[in-house]
C-alpha positions in Angstrom: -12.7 -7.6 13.1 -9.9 -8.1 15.4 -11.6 -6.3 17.9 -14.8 -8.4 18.6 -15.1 -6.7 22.8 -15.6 -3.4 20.6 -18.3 -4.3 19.4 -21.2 -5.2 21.6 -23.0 -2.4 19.8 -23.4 -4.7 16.7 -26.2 -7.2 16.1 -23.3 -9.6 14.1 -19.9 -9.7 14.5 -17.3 -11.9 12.9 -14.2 -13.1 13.8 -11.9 -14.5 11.4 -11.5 -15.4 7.6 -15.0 -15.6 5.7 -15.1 -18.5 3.5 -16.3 -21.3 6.0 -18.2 -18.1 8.7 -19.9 -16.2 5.6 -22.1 -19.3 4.7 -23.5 -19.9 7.6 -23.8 -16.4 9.0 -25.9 -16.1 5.8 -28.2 -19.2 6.8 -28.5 -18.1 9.7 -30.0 -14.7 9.2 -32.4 -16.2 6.5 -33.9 -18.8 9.2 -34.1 -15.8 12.0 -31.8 -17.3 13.8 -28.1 -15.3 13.8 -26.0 -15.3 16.8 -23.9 -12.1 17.6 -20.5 -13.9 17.8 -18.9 -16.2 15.0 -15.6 -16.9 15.3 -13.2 -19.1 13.2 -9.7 -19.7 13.7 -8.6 -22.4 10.9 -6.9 -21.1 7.8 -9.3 -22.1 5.0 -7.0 -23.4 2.1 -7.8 -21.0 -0.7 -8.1 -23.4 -3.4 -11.8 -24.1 -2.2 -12.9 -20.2 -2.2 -15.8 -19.9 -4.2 -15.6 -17.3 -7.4 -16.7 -13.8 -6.6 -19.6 -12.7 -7.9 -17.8 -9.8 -10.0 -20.9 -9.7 -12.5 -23.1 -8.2 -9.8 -20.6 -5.1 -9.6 -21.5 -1.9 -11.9 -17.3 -1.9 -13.7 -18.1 2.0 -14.5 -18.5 2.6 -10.9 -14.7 1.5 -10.3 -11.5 2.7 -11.0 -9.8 -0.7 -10.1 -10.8 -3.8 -9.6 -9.2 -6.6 -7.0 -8.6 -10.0 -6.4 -7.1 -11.9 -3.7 -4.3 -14.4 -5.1 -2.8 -15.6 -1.7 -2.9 -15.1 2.3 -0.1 -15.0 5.0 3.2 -14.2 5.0 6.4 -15.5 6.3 8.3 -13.0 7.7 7.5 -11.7 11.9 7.8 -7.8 11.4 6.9 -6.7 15.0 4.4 -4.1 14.2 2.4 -6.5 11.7 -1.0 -7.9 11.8 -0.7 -10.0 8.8 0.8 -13.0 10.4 -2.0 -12.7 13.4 -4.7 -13.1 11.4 -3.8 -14.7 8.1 -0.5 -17.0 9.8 3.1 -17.4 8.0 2.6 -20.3 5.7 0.9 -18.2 2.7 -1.5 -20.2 1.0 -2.9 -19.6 -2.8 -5.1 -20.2 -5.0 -4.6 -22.2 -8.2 -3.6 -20.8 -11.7 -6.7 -21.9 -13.1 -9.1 -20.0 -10.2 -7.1 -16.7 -11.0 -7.7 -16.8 -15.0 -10.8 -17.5 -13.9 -11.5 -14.7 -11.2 -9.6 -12.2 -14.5 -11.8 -13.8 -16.8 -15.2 -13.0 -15.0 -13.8 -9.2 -14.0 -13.0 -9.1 -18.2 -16.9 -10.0 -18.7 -18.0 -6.9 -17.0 -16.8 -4.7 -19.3 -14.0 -3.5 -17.3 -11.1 -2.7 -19.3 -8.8 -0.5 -16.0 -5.9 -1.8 -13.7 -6.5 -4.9 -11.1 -4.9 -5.0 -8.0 -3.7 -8.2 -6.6 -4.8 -7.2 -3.0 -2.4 -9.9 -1.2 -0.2 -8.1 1.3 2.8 -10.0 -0.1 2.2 -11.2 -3.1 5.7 -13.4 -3.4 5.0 -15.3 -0.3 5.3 -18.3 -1.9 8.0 -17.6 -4.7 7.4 -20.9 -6.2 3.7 -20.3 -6.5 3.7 -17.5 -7.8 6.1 -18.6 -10.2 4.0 -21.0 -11.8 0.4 -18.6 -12.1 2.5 -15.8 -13.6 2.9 -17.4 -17.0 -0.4 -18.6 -17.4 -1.8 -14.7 -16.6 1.1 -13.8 -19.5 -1.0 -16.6 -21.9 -4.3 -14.9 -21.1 -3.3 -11.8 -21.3 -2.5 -12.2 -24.6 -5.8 -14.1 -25.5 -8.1 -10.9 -24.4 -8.0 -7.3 -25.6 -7.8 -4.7 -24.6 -5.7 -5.8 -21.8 -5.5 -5.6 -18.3 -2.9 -3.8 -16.0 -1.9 -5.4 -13.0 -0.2 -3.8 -9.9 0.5 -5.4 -6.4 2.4 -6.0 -2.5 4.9 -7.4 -1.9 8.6 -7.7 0.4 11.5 -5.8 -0.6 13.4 -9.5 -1.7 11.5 -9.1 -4.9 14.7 -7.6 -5.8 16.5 -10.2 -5.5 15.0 -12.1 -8.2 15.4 -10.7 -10.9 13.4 -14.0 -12.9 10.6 -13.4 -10.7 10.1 -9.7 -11.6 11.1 -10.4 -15.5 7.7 -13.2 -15.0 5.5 -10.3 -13.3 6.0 -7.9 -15.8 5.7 -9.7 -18.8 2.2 -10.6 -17.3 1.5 -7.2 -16.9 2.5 -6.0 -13.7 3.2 -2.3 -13.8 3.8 -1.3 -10.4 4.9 -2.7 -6.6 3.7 -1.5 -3.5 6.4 -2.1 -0.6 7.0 -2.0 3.1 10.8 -0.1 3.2 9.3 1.3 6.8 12.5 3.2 7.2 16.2 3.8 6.1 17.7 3.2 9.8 19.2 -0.2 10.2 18.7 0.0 14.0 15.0 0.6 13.5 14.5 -2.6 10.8 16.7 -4.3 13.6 14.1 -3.5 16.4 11.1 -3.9 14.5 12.4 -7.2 12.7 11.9 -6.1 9.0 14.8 -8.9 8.2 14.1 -8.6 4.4 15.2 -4.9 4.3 18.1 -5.4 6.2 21.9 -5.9 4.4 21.0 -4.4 1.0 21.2 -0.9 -0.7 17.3 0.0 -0.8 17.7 2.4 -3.2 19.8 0.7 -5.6 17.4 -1.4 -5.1 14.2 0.4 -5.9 16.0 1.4 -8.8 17.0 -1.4 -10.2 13.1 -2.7 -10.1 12.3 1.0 -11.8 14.9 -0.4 -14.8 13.6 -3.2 -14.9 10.0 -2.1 -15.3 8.6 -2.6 -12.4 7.4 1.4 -10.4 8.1 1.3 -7.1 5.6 2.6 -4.4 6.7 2.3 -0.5 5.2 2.8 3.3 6.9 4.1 5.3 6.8 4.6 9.3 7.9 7.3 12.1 8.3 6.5 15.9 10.5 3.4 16.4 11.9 3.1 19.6 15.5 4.2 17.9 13.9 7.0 15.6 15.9 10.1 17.0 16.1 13.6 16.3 18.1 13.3 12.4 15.4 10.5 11.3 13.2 13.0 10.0 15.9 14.2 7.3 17.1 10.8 6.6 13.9 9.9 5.9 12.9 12.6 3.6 16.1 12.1 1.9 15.9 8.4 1.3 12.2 9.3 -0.4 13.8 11.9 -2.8 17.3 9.5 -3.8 14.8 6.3 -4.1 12.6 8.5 -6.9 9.6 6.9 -4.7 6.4 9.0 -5.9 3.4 7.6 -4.3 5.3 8.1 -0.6 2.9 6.6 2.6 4.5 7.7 5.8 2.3 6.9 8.8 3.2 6.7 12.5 3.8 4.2 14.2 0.4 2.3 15.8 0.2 -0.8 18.1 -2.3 -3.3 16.5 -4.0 -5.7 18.8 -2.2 -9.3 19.1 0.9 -8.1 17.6 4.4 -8.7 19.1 4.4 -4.8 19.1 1.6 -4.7 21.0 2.4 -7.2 23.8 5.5 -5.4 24.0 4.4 -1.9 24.6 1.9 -3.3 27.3 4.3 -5.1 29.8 6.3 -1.7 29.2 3.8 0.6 29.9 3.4 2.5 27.1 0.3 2.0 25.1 -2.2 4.8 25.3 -5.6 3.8 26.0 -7.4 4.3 22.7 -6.3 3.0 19.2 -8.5 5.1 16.8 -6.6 3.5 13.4 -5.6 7.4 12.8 -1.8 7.3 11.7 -1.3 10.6 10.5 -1.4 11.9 14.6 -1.3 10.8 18.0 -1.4 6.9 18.2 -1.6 4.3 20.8 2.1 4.1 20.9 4.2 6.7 23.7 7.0 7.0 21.7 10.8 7.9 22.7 11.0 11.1 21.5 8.4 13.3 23.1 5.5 13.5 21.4 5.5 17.4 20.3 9.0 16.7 19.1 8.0 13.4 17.0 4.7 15.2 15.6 6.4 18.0 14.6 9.5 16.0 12.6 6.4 13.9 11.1 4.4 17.3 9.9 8.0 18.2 8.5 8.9 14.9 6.1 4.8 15.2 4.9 5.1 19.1 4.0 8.4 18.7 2.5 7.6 15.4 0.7 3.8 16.7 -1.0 5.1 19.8 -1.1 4.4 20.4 -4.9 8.0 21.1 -6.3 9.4 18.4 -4.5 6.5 16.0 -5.6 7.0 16.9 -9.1 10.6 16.5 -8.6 10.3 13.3 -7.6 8.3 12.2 -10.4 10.6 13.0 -13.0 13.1 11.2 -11.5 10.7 8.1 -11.2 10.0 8.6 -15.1 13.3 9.0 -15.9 14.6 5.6 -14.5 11.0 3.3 -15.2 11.2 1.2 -18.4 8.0 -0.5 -18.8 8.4 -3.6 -20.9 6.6 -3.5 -24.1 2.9 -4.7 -23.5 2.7 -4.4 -19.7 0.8 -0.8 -20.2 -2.6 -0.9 -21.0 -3.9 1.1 -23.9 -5.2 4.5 -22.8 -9.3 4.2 -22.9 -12.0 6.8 -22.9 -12.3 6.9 -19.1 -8.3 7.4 -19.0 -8.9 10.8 -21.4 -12.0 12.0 -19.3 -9.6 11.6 -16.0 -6.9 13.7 -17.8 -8.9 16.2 -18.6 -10.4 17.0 -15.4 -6.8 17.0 -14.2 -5.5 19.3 -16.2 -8.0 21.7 -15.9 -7.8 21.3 -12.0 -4.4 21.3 -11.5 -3.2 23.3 -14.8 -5.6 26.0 -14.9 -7.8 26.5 -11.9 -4.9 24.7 -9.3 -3.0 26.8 -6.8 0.5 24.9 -7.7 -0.2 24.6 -11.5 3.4 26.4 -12.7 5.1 23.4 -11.2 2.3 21.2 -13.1 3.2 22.3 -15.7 7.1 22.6 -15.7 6.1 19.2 -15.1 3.9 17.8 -17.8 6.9 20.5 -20.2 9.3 18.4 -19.0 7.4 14.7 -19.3 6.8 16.4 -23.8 10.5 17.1 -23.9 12.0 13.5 -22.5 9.5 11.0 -22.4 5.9 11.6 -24.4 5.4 8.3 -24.5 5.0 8.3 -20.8 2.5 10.8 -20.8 -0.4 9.1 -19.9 1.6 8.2 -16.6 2.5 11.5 -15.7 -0.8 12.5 -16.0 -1.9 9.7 -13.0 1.1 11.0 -11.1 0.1 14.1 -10.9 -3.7 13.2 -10.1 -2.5 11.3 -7.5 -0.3 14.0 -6.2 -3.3 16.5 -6.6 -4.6 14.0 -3.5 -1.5 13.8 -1.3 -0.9 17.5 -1.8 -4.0 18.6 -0.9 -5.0 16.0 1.8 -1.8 17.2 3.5 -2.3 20.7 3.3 -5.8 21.0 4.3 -6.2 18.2 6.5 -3.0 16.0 7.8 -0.9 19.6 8.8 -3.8 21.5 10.2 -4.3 18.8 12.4 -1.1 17.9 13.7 -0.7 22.2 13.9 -3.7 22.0 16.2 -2.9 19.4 18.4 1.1 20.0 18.9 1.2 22.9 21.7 -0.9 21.0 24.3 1.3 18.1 23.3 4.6 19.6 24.1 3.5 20.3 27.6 2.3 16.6 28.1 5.0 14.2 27.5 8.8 14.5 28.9 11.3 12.2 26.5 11.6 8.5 27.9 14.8 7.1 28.7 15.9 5.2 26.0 
């Protein structure tokens, strides 16, 4: 945890990464004699973690797998935990631990997609560089293979070697932190990387070269005015970005962000880790006004139509390289059937389903079995924002508007 005062409640806490803590936490509680507080603050190299026990794990149980390849990054986005806890020199493991890590999550019996958990997988370009071929060798040793899927900063783009490397080794998909289409907002918040380049050409030129592109994005920087909302939900659409996170803006403890906000005075007092509401952040735009432009971008952006929309674009534009797509398994067809009778026959938004799936038959078959995740995962975001995310913010918006003036900016 990074918030170790929160806790008094709990018998244990921990503070810090686990390799060198985990160990003796585990001691201790065999002898009978844990303490309540262990706290570390080196950076363990990762070359010494110890193989996880993937055997112990039931592989039908799980739609994914993960593994960790590397920690830290070096970049100082203002908002960002990562550098607090994990520092800006990533560190990685070696080529032969990954194969290794893939090779014990193969013996299960798992045959899905693995996500490489790291929050920026290209850290260290020249790292990375050197494990991608030898996952390409054992990819090709194993059958059926495995699909791979990551994070990672938006200068991916720029290296066009380095994404030729990941999808050849079977990397499918991106996840990355765009934030925002508003120079003046990456400016504030330090996103660097994203700054001086055509995001959506570049988004799209990932797409042609294989490589699907899913983004986070954020709402309430201190230079987020009243046009943001449409910029953003425009940006979304061009950039034929599906899978679409847009969160407001929080204040994590130990940031820059946070330290800033403080000696300003405007942190609220409680940080629940709810972004789709009120943060910890008083924002410049009143808060009713904010909350309202946020319910806006999420209603237009999962409304159905405009989901589907966007996934024919995305299918349009994505070439996978040959081999990087797994084979379609038995789980895969059990998954697609339950979708289709849940969002084609029994769902409330099923003719633009299946305008859809009519459209994925008449340009693109082969990319069915895609189509078919997108809309599963879209069956999520719509719903979640319908029934949950804009009830919510419908509730709490009028006693809002009555709260908060705007702050001079």
């Amino acid at each position: 945890t990074a918030l170790p005062q929160e806790l008094d409640a709990a018998d244990h806490v921990v503070v810090g990464e686990g390799e060198e803590l985990v160990p003796v936490l585990a001691a201790d509680l065999e002898a009978g004699r844990a303490h309540h507080l262990y706290k570390e603050t080196a950076k363990p190299e990762l070359s010494a973690a110890p193989l996880p026990r993937f055997d112990l794990l039931n592989p039908h149980a799980y739609h994914q797998m993960s593994l960790q390849y590397s920690r830290g990054c070096p970049f100082s986005c203002e908002f960002c935990d990562i550098i607090v806890m994990y520092g800006r020199k990533p560190r990685t493991k070696t080529p032969s631990q990954i194969i290794a890590e893939l090779e014990a999550i193969r013996r299960t019996g798992f045959s899905g997609d693995v996500f490489f958990v790291d929050d920026n997988f290209i850290g260290n370009k020249r790292s990375v560089k050197e494990l991608l071929p030898a996952i390409a060798a054992w990819r090709e040793r194993v059958r059926p293979p495995l699909e791979f899927y990551t994070e990672a900063s938006v200068n991916i783009a720029d290296d066009t070697q380095l994404v030729d490397l990941m999808t050849g080794a079977g990397f499918t998909a991106v996840f990355m932190g765009i934030e925002t289409p508003s120079p003046e907002s990456l400016k504030e918040t330090r996103k660097v990387q994203n700054l001086r380049r055509d995001l959506v050409a570049q988004v799209h030129g990932l797409l042609d070269r294989g490589l699907d592109v899913w983004a986070g994005f954020i709402l309430g920087f201190d230079n987020d005015g009243p046009d943001s909302f449409d910029q953003m939900i425009h940006f979304i659409q061009n950039a034929s970005i599906p899978y679409a996170m847009v969160g407001m803006l929080s204040a994590l403890p130990n940031t820059p962000l946070y330290a800033r906000l403080e000696k300003e005075g405007r942190l609220r007092p409680e940080l629940s880790g709810d972004q789709f509401g009120l943060t910890n952040v008083v924002t410049r735009l009143p808060a009713a006004q904010m909350l309202a432009g946020y319910r806006r971008v999420l209603e237009t952006v999962y409304n159905p139509e405009v989901y589907f929309r966007r996934c024919m674009d995305n299918l349009a534009r994505w070439k996978p390289v040959a081999g990087s797509v797994r084979p379609i398994g038995q789980r895969d067809l059990a998954c697609a059937v339950r979708a289709l009778w849940g969002q084609g026959i029994t769902g409330r938004y099923r003719g633009a389903y299946w305008q859809f799936l009519r459209w994925v038959m008449r340009n693109c078959p082969e990319k069915l079995g895609r189509a078919i995740a997108q809309g599963a995962a879209g069956h999520h975001y719509i719903t979640y924002t319908r029934n949950v995310v804009v009830p919510a913010l419908t509730q709490i918006l009028p006693d809002l508007a009555k709260q908060q003036p705007a702050l001079a900016v």
